[in-house]
VEXLUM-399820 format. One record per residue (C-alpha): residue number from 0; residue in one letter; x, y negated, z negated. Coordinates in Angstrom, 3 decimals, always signed. Layout:
node seq=NUM; type=A; X=X; Y=Y; Z=Z
...
END
This chain:
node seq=0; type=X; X=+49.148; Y=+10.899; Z=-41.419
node seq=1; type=X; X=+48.362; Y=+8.240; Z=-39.345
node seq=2; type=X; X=+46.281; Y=+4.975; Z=-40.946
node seq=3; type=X; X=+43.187; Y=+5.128; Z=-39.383
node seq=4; type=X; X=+42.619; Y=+0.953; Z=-38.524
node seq=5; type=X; X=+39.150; Y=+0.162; Z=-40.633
node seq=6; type=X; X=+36.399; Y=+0.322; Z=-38.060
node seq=7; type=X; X=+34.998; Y=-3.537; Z=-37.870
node seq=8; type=X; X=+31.684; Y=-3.633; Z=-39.305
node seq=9; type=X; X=+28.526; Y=-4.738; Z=-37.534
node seq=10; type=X; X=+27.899; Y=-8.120; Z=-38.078
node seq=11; type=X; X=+24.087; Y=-8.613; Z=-38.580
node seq=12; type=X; X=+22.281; Y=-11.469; Z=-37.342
node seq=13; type=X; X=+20.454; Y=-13.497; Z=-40.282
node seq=14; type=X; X=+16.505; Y=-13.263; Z=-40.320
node seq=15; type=X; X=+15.313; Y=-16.160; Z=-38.948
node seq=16; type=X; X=+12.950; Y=-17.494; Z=-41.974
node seq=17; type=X; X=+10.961; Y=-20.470; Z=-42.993
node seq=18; type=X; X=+10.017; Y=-21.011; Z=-39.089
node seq=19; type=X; X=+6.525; Y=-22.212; Z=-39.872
node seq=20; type=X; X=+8.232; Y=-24.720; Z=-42.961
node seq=21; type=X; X=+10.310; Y=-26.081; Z=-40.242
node seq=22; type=X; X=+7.033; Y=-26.944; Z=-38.214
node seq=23; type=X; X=+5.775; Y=-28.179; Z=-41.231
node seq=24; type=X; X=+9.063; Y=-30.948; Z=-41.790
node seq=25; type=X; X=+8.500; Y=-32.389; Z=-38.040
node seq=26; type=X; X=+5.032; Y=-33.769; Z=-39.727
node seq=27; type=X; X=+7.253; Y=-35.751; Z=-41.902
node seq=28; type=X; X=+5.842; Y=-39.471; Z=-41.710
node seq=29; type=X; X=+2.054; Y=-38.305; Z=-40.226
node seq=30; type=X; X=+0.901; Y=-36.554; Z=-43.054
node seq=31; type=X; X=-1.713; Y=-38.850; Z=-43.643
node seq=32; type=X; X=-2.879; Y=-39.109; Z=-40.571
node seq=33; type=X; X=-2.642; Y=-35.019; Z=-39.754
node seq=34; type=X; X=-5.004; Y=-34.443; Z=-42.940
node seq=35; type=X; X=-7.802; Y=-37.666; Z=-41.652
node seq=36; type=X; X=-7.507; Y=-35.550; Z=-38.137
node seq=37; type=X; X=-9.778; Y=-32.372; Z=-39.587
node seq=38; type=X; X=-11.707; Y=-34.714; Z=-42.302
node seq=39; type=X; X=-13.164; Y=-36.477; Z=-39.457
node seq=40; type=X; X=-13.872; Y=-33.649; Z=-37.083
node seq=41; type=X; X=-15.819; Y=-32.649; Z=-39.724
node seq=42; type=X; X=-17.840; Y=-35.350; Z=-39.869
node seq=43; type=X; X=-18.519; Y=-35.503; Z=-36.016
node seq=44; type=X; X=-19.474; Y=-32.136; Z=-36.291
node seq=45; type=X; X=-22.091; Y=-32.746; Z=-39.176
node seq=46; type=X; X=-23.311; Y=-36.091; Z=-37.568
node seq=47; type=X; X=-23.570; Y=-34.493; Z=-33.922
node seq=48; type=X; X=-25.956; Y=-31.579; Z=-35.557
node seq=49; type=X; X=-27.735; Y=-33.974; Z=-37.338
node seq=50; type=X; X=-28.343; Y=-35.927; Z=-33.825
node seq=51; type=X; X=-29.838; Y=-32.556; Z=-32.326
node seq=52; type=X; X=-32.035; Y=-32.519; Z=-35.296
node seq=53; type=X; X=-33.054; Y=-35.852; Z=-34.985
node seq=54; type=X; X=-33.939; Y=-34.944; Z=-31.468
node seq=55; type=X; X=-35.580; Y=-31.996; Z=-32.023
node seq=56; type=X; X=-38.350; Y=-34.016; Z=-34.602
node seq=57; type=X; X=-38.425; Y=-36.459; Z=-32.405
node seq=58; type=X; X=-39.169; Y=-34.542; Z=-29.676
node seq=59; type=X; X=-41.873; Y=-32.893; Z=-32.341
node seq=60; type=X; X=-43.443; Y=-36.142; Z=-32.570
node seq=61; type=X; X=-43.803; Y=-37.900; Z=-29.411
node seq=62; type=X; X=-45.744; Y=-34.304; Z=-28.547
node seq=63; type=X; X=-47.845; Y=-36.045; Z=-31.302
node seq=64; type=X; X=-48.690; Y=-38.589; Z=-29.417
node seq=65; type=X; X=-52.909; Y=-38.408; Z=-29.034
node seq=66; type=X; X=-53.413; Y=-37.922; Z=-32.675
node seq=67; type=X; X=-54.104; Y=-40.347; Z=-35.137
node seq=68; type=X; X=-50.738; Y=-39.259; Z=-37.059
node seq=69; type=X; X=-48.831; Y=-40.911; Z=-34.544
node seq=70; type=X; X=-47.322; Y=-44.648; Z=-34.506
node seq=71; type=X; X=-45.455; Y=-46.489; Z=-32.633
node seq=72; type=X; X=-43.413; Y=-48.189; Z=-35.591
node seq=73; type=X; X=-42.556; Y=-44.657; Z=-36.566
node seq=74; type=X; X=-40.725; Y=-43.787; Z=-33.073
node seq=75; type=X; X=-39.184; Y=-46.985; Z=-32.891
node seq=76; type=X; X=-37.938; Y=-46.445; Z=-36.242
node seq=77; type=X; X=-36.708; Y=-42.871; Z=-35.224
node seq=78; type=X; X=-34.904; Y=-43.620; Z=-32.076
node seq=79; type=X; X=-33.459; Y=-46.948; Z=-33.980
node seq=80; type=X; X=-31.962; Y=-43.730; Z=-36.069
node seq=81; type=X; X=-30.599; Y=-41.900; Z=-33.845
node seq=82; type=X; X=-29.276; Y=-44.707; Z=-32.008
node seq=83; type=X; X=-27.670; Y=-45.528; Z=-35.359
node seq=84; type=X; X=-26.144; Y=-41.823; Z=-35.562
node seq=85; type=X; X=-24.980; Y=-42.210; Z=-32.052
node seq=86; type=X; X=-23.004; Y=-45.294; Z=-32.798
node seq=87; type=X; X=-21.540; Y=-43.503; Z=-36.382
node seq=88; type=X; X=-20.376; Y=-40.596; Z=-34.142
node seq=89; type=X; X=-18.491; Y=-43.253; Z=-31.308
node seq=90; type=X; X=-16.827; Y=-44.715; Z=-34.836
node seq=91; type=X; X=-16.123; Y=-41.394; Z=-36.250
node seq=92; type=X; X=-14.769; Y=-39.764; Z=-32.682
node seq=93; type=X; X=-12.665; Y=-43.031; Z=-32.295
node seq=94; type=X; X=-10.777; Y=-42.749; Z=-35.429
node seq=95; type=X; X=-10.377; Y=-38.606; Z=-35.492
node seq=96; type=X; X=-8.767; Y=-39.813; Z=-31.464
node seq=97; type=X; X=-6.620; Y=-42.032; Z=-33.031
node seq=98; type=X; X=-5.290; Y=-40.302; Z=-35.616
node seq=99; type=X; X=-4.885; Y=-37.118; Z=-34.007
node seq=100; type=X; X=-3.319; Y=-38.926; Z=-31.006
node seq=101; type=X; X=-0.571; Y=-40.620; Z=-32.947
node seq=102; type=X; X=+0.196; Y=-37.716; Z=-35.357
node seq=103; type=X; X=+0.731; Y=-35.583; Z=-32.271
node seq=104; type=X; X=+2.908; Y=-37.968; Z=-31.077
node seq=105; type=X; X=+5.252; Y=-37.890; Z=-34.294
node seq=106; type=X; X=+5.137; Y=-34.815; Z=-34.285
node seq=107; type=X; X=+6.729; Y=-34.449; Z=-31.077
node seq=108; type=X; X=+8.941; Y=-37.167; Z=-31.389
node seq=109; type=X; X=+10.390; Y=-35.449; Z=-34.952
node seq=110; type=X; X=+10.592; Y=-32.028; Z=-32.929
node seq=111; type=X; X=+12.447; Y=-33.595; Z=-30.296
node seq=112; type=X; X=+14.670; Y=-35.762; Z=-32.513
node seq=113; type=X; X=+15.628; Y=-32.006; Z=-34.547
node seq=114; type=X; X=+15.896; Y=-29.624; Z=-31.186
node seq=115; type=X; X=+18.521; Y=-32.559; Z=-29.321
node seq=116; type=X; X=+20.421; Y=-33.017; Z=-33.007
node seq=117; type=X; X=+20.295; Y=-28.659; Z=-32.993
node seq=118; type=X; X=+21.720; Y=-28.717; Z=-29.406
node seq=119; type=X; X=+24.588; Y=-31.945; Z=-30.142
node seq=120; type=X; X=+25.674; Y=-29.170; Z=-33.045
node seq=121; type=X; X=+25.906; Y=-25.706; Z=-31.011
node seq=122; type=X; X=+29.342; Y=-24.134; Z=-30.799
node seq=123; type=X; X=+31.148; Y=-23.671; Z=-27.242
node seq=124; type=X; X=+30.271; Y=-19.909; Z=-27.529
node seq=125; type=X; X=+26.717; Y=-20.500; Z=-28.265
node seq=126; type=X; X=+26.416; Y=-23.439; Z=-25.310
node seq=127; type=X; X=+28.243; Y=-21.087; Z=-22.899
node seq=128; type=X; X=+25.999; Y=-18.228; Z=-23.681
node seq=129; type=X; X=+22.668; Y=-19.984; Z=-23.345
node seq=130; type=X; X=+21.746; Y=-21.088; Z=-20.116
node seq=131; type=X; X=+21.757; Y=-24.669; Z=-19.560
node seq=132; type=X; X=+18.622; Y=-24.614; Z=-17.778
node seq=133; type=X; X=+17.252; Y=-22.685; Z=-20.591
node seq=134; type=X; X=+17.841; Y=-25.707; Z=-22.894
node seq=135; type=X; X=+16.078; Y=-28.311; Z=-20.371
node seq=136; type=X; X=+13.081; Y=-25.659; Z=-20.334
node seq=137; type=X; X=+13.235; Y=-26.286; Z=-24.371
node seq=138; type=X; X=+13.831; Y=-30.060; Z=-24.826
node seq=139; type=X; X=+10.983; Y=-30.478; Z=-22.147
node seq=140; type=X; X=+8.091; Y=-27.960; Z=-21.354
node seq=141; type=X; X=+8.356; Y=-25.907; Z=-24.076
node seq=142; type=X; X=+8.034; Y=-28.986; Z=-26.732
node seq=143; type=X; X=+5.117; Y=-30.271; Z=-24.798
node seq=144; type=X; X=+3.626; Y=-27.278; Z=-25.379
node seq=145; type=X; X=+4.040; Y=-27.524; Z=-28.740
node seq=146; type=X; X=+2.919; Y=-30.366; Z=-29.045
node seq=147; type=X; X=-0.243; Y=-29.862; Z=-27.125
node seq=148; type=X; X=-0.347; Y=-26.695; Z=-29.326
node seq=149; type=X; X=-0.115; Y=-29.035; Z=-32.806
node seq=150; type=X; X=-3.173; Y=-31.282; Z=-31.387
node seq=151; type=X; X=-5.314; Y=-28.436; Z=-30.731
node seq=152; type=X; X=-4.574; Y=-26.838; Z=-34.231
node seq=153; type=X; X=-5.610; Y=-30.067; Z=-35.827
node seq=154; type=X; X=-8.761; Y=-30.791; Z=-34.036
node seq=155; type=X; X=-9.806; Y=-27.916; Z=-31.403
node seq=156; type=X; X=-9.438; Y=-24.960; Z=-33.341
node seq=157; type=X; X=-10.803; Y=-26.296; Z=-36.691
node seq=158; type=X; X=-13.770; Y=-27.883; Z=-34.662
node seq=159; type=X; X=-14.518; Y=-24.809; Z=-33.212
node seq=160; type=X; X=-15.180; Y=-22.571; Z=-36.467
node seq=161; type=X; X=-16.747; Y=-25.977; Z=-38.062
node seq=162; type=X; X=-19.270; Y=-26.255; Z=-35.242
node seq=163; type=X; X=-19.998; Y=-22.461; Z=-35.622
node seq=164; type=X; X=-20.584; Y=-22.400; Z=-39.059
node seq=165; type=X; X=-22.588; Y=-25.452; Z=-39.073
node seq=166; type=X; X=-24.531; Y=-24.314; Z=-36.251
node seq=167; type=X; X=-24.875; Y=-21.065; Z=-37.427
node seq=168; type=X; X=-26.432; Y=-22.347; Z=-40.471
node seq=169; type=X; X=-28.665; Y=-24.150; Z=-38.937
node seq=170; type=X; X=-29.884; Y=-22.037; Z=-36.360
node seq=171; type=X; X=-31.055; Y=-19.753; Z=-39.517
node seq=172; type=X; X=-33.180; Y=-22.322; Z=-41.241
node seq=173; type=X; X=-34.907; Y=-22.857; Z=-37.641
node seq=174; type=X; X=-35.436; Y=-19.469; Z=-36.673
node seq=175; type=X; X=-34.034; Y=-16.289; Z=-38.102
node seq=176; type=X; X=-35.000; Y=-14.185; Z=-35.860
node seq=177; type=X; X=-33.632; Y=-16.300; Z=-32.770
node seq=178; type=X; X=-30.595; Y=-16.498; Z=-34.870
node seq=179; type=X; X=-29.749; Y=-12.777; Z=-34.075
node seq=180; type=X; X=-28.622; Y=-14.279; Z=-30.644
node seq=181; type=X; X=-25.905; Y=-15.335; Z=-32.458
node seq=182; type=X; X=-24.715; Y=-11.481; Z=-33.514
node seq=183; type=X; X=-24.157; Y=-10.954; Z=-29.910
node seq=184; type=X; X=-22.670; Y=-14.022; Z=-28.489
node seq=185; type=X; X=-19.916; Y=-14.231; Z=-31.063
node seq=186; type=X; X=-18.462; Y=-10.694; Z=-30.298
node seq=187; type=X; X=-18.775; Y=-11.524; Z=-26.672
node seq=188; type=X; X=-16.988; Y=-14.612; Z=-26.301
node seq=189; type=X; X=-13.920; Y=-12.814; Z=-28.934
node seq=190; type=X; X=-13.791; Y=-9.764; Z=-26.910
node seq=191; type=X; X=-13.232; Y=-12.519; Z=-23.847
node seq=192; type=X; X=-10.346; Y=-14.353; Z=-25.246
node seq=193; type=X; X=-8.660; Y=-11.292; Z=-26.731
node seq=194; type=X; X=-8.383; Y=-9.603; Z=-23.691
node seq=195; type=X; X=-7.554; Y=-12.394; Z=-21.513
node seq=196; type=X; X=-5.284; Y=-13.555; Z=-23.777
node seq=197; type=X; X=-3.580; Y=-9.919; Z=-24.406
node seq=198; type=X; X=-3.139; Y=-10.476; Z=-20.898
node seq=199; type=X; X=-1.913; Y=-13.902; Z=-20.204
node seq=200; type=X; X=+0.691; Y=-13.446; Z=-22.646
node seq=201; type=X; X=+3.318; Y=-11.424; Z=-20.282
node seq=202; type=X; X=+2.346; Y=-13.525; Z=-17.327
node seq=203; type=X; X=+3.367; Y=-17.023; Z=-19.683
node seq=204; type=X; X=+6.542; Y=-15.384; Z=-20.491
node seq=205; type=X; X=+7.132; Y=-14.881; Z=-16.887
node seq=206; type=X; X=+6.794; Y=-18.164; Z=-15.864
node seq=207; type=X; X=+8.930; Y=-19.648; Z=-18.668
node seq=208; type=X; X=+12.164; Y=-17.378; Z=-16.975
node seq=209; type=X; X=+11.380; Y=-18.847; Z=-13.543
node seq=210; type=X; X=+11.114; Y=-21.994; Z=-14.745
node seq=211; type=X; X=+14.329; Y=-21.376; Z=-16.852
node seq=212; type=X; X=+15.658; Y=-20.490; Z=-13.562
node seq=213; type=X; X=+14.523; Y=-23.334; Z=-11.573
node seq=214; type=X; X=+16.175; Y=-25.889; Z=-13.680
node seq=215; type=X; X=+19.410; Y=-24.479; Z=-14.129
node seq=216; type=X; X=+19.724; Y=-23.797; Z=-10.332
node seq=217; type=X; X=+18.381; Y=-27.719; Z=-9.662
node seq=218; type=X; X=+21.200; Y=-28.510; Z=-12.087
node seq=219; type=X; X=+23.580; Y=-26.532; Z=-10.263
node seq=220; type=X; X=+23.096; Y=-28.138; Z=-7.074
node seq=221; type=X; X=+23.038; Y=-31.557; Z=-8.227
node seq=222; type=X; X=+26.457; Y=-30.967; Z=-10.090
node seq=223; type=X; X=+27.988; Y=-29.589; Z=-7.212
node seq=224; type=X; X=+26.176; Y=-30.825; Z=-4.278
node seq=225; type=X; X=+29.817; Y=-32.437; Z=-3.074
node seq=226; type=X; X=+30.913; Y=-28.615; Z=-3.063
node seq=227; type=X; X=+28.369; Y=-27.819; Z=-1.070
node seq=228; type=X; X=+28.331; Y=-29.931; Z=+1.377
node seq=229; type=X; X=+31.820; Y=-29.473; Z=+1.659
node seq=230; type=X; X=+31.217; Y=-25.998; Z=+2.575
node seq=231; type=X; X=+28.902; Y=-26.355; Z=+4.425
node seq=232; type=X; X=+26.123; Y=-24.276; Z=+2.397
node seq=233; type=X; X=+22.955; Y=-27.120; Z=+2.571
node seq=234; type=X; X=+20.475; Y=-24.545; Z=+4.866
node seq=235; type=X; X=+21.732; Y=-21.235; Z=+2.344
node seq=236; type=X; X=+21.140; Y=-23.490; Z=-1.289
node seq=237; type=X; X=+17.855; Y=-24.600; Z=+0.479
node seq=238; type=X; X=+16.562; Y=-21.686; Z=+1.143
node seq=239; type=X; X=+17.664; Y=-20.114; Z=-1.934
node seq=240; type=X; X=+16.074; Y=-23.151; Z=-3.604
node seq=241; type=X; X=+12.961; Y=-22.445; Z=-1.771
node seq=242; type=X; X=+12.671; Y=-18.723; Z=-3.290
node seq=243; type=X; X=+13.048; Y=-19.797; Z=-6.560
node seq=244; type=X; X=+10.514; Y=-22.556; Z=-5.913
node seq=245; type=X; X=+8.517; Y=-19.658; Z=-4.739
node seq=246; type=X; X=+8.918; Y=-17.469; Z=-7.676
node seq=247; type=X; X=+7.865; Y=-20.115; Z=-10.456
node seq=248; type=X; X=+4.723; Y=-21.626; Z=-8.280
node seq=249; type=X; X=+3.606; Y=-17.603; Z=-8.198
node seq=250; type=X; X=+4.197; Y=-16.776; Z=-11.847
node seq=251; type=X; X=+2.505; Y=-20.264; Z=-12.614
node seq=252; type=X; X=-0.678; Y=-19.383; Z=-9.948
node seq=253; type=X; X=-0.963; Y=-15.808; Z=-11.751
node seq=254; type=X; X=-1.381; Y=-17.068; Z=-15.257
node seq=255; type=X; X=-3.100; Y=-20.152; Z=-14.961
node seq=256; type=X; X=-5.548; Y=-17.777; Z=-13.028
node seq=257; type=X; X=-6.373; Y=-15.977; Z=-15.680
node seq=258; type=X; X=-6.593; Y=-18.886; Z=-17.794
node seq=259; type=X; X=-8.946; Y=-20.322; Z=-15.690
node seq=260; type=X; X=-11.271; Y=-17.271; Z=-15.972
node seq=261; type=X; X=-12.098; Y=-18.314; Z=-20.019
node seq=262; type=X; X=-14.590; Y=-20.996; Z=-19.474
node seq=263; type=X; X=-16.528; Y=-19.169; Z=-16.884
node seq=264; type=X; X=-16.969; Y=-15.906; Z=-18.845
node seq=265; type=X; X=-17.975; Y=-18.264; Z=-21.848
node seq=266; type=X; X=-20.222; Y=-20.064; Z=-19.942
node seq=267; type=X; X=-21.923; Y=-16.891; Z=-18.455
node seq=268; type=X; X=-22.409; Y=-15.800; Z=-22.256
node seq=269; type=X; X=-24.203; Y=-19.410; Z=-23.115
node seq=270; type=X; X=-26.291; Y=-19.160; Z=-19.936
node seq=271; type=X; X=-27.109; Y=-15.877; Z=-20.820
node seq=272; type=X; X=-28.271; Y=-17.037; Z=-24.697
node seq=273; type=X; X=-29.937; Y=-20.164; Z=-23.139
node seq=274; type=X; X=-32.470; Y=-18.274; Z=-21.261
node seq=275; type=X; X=-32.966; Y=-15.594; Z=-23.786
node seq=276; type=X; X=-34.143; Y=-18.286; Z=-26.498
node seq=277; type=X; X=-36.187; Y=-20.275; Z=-23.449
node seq=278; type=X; X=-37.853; Y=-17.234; Z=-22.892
node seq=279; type=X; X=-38.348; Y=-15.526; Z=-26.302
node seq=280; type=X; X=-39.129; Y=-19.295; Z=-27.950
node seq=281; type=X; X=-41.638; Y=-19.990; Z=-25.260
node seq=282; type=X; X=-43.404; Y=-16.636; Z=-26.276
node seq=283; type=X; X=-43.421; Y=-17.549; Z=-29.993
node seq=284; type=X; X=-44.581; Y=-21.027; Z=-29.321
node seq=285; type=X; X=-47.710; Y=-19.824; Z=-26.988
node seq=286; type=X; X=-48.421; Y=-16.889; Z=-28.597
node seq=287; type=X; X=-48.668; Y=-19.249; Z=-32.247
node seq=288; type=X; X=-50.901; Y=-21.644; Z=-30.027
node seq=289; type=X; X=-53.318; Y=-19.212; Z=-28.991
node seq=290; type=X; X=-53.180; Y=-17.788; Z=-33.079
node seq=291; type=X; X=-54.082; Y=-21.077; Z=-34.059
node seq=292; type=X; X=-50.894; Y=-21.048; Z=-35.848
node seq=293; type=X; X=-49.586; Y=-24.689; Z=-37.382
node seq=294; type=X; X=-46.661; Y=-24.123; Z=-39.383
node seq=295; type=X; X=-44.514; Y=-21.930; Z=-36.733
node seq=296; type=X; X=-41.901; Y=-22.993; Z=-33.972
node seq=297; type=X; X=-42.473; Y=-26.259; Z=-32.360
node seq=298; type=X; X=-41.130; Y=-27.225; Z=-29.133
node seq=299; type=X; X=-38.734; Y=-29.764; Z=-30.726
node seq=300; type=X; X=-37.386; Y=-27.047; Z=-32.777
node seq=301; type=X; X=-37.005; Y=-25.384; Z=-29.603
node seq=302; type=X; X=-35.041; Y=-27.930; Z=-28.001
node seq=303; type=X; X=-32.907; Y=-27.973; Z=-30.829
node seq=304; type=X; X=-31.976; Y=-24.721; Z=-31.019
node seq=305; type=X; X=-31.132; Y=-24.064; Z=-26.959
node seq=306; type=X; X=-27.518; Y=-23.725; Z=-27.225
END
């Protein structure tokens, strides 16, 4: 009987883990500075509500203004505080900058350092598998991204829910029934950004492989540009060039497109809420005047509240 050869087994590729821990190490030396990044955000966010509600009584007592409750010390002293609050918030905004600016920075620079040390280590196979242009696209444009990605983490998307809550909170000790605007715009604007971002997801990986593309055939006709003028080729590699250029400025005009399409929708949903508390507020407020009513919505409160 003949030996049957032992069929080679299927070598499995090893699960990529700890991917998140390695973003984690390229914070290595701006810890400090990453943590101070959310601490102050915070503390713009509480200070710039507090400034609405210093607006909001002041605007409550300058309407005061032909009644004997009403003094001119007082306002001075009030605007002195919220010029004071103004001036805490330039501080506060200055420093979250600063540290979020140079932690992002470090950040990159560590990611950088790791990705060109990754690439100095690859084996021939590996480098003559993976397209050349495909590791320009990574050392330059996608790290960016990254980065840009890292600084929004650290003060975008925690200001966001901050400001929310905040808000949120006190929007209810204002109004509660104005409030309920709140049930509807929330949905709204998450419906928005999950479908357009659903979306814009296929149409960003699109214009990563044309720009893949476009810098390993810019490479190519650098490195050989003495073959090709030797041959002749300059009007075919320009307009083959051309095409390609074609290809990445679409896929980059499709997706940024819908991109662009975010703030408009959310602003149409603010717009929306704006008038809706104008209008029902304004109703409240006259229909309390006429009631004789002295302890209901004022117009600073109002003011306040308007997103």
């Amino acid at each position: 009987m003949a030996k049957q050869t032992p069929t080679a087994e299927k070598t499995k590729e090893p699960k990529q883990k700890g991917n998140l821990k390695r973003y984690f190490g390229f914070i290595k030396g701006y810890w400090i500075l990453t943590l101070m990044t959310p601490v102050m955000v915070f503390v713009d966010v509480v200070i710039g509500l507090q400034l609405v509600k210093i607006m909001g009584n002041l605007v409550d007592y300058i309407y005061l203004a032909d009644t004997p409750d009403f003094s001119m010390h007082t306002l001075h002293m009030k605007l002195l505080e919220m010029l004071g609050f103004c001036l805490l918030t330039l501080i506060v905004g200055y420093i979250s900058s600063r540290c979020s600016s140079i932690a992002t920075m470090g950040f990159g620079a560590n990611m950088r350092s790791a990705l060109f040390n990754k690439i100095q280590d690859l084996s021939f196979e590996n480098i003559d598998k993976i397209k050349v242009g495909s590791l320009i696209t990574r050392m330059i444009s996608d790290t960016s991204r990254i980065q840009s990605l890292f600084s929004n983490i650290i003060v975008i998307f925690i200001k966001g829910p901050f400001t929310l809550i905040m808000a949120l909170k006190y929007a209810l000790d204002i109004s509660r029934t104005m409030s309920r605007i709140f049930y509807a715009a929330i949905p709204a604007i998450a419906l928005i950004l999950v479908v357009l971002g659903k979306k814009a997801v296929p149409l960003f990986k699109e214009m990563l492989k044309r720009t893949d593309d476009f810098n390993g055939t810019l490479r190519g006709n650098i490195n050989g540009i003495r073959v090709v003028k030797s041959f002749v080729r300059e009007e075919y590699e320009k307009t083959r060039f051309q095409k390609i250029i074609d290809l990445v400025a679409d896929a980059n005009i499709r997706a940024q497109t819908l991109v662009i399409f975010i703030s408009p929708f959310i602003m149409i949903v603010m717009y929306a809420c704006s008038i809706f508390t104008m209008l029902y507020g304004s109703n409240v407020i006259i229909s309390d005047k006429f009631a004789g009513v002295t302890d209901g919505l004022t117009i600073g409160q109002l003011t306040a509240f308007v997103p």
